[in-house]
C-alpha positions as CSV (number, residue, x, y, z in Angstrom):
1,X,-9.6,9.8,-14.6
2,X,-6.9,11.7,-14.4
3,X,-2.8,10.6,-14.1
4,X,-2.0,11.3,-10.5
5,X,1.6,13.1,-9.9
6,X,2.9,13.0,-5.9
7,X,2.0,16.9,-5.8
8,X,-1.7,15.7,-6.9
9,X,-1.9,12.8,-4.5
10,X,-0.9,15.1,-1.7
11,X,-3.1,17.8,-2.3
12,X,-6.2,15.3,-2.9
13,X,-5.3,14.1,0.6
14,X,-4.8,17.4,2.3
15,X,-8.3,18.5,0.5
16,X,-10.0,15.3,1.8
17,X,-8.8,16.3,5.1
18,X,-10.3,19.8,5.0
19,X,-13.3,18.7,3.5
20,X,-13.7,16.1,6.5
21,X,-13.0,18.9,8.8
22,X,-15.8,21.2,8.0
23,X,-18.0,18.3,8.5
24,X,-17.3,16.9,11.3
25,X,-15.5,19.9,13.3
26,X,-12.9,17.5,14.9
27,X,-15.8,15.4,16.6
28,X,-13.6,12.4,15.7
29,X,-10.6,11.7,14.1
30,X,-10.7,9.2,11.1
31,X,-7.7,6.8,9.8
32,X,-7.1,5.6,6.8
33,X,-4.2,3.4,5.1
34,X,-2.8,4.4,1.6
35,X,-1.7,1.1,-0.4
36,X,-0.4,-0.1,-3.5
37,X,1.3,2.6,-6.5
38,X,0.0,5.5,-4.4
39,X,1.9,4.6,-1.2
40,X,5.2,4.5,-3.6
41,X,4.7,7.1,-5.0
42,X,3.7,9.4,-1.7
43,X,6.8,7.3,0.0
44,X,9.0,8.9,-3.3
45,X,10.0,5.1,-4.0
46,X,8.8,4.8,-7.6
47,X,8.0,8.3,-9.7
48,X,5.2,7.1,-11.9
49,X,2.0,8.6,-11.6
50,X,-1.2,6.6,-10.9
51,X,-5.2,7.0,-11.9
52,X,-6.3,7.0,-8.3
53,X,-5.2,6.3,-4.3
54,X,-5.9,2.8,-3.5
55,X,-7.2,2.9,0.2
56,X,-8.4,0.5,3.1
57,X,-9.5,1.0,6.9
58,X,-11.9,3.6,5.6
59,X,-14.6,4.4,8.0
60,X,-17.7,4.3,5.7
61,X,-18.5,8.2,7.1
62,X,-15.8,9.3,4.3
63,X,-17.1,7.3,1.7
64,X,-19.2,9.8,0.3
65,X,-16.4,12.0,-0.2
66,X,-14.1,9.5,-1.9
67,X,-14.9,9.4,-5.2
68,X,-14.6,13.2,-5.8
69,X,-10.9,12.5,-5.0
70,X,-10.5,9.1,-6.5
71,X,-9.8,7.4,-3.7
72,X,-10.4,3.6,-4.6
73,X,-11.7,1.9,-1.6
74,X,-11.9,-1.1,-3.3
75,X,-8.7,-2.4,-3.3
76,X,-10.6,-3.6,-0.1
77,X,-11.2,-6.7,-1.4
78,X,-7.4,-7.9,-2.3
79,X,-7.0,-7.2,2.1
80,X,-5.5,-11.0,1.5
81,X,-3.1,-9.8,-0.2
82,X,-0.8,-8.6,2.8
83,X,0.7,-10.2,5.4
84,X,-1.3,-11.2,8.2
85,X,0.1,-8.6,10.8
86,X,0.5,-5.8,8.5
87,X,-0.8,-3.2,10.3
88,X,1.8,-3.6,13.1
89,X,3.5,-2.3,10.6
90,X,1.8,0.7,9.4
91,X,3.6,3.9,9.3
92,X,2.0,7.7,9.7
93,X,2.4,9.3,6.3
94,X,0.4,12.3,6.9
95,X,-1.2,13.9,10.0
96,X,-4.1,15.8,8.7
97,X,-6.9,17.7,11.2
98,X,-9.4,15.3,10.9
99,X,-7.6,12.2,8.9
100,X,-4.6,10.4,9.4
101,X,-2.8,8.9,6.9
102,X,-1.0,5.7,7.1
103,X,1.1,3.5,4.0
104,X,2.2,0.0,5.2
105,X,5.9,-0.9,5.4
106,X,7.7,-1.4,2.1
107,X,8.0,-5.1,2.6
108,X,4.1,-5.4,3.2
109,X,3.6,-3.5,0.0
110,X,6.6,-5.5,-2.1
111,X,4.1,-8.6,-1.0
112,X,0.8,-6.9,-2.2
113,X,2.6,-6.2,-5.2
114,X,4.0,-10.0,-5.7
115,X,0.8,-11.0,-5.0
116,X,-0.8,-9.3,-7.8
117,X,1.8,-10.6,-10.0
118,X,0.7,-7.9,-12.7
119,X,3.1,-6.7,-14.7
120,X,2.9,-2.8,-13.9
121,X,3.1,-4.0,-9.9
122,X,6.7,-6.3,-10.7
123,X,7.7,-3.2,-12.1
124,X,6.9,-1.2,-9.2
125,X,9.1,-3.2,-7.0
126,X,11.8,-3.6,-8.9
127,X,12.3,0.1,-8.8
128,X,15.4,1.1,-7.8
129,X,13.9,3.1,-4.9
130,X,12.1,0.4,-4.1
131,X,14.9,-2.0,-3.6
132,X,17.4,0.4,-2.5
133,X,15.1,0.6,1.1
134,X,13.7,-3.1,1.4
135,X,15.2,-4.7,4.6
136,X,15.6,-8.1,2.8
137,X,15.6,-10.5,6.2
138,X,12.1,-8.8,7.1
139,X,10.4,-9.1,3.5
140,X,12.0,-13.3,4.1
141,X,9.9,-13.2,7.1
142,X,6.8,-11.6,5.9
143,X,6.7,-14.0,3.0
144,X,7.4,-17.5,4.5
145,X,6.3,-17.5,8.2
146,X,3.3,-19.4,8.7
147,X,2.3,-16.5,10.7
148,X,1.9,-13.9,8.3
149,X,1.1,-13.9,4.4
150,X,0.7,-18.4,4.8
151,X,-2.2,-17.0,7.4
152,X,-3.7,-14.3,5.5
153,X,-4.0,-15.5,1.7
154,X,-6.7,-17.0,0.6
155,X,-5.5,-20.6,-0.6
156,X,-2.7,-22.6,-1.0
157,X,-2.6,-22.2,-4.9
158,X,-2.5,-18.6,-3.9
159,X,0.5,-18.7,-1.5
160,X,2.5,-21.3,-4.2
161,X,1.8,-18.7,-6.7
162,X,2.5,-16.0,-4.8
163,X,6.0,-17.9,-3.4
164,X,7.0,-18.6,-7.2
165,X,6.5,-15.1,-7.7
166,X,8.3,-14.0,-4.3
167,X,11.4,-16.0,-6.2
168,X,11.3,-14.8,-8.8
169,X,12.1,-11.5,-7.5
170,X,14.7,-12.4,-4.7
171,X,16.6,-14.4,-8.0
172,X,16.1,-11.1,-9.8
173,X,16.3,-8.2,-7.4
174,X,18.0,-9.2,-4.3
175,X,21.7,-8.3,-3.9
176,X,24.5,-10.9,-3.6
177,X,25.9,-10.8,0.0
178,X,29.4,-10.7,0.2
C-alpha cells in the first residue's frame, strides 16, 4: 500500500466515481461516508498522508471496486465508535456522477478518534487544524448526552474509557475561556 497524499485521495474518489458511472449509467446514485485520517485529510485539517480511505454506508454494489482504490470498508465494524446521531451530521464532501461523498462533522470524528485512543488518532486531533475548527459546546454534547455516544458504544467500560480519554483531551487541547 501506498502513502495517500489529499491530491491521491481525491483522485481515487473522482476515479471510483467514473468507474461507477460506466457501470451503472446513472441508474442510481450511491452514497458513501469518508471517516477517520482520510476525512482530515480531504477536510485539509491534518496534512499527513494515510495508507487507504476508511469508508462506511457503502452499498455492497461498489464493493468490488473498492479494493483497487483502497477504500477500507472495514472500518465498518468500529460504527460504535460515533455518536449515536452522527449522520444528522454528515456533510457533502464531494458530488460525483454516480457517488456522493460524505465526511461526518469534525466533532463526530474528534470522538471516533478518542475512541480509538491510538496514539497516531490523539495526534490527529490535536492538530492545530483540527482544533482551530472544533465547536467545543457541540463535541461536550456529543460526548456526554445519554443520547448520543452513551447510546451508541458498545459498553460501559467502553464509554469510561472513552470519557477518560475525552478528558484528557479537553485538559490538553481545549482553550481557556476568558
Amino acid at each position: 500500500m501506498l502513502d495517500l497524499s489529499r491530491n491521491e485521495l481525491l483522485s481515487r474518489l473522482n476515479n471510483l466515481d467514473k468507474e461507477a458511472y460506466f457501470l451503472y449509467k446513472s441508474s442510481k446514485r450511491f452514497k458513501m461516508i469518508i471517516v477517520g485520517s482520510s476525512s482530515l485529510i480531504l477536510s485539509e485539517l491534518i496534512s499527513r498522508k494515510t495508507i487507504d480511505i476508511d469508508s462506511i454506508y457503502v452499498s455492497n454494489e461498489l464493493l468490488p471496486l473498492l479494493e483497487k482504490y483502497d477504500f477500507n470498508t472495514r472500518a465498518e465494524t468500529y460504527i460504535n465508535n460515533f455518536p449515536y446521531n452522527f449522520e444528522d451530521r454528515t456533510v457533502l464532501f464531494l458530488a460525483g456522477q454516480q457517488i456522493d461523498y460524505f465526511v461526518p462533522s469534525l466533532e463526530d470524528i474528534v470522538i471516533s478518534k478518542l475512541c480509538a485512543a491510538r496514539l497516531e488518532d490523539k495526534n490527529d486531533v490535536m492538530s492545530e487544524g483540527v482544533l482551530k475548527k472544533i465547536n467545543w459546546d457541540l463535541l461536550e454534547f456529543l460526548a456526554t448526552d445519554d443520547g448520543e455516544l452513551k447510546s451508541s458504544i458498545l459498553n460501559e467500560r467502553n464509554y469510561m474509557d472513552f470519557l477518560y480519554e475525552y478528558n484528557e483531551f479537553v485538559r490538553r487541547c481545549k482553550p481557556c475561556e476568558s
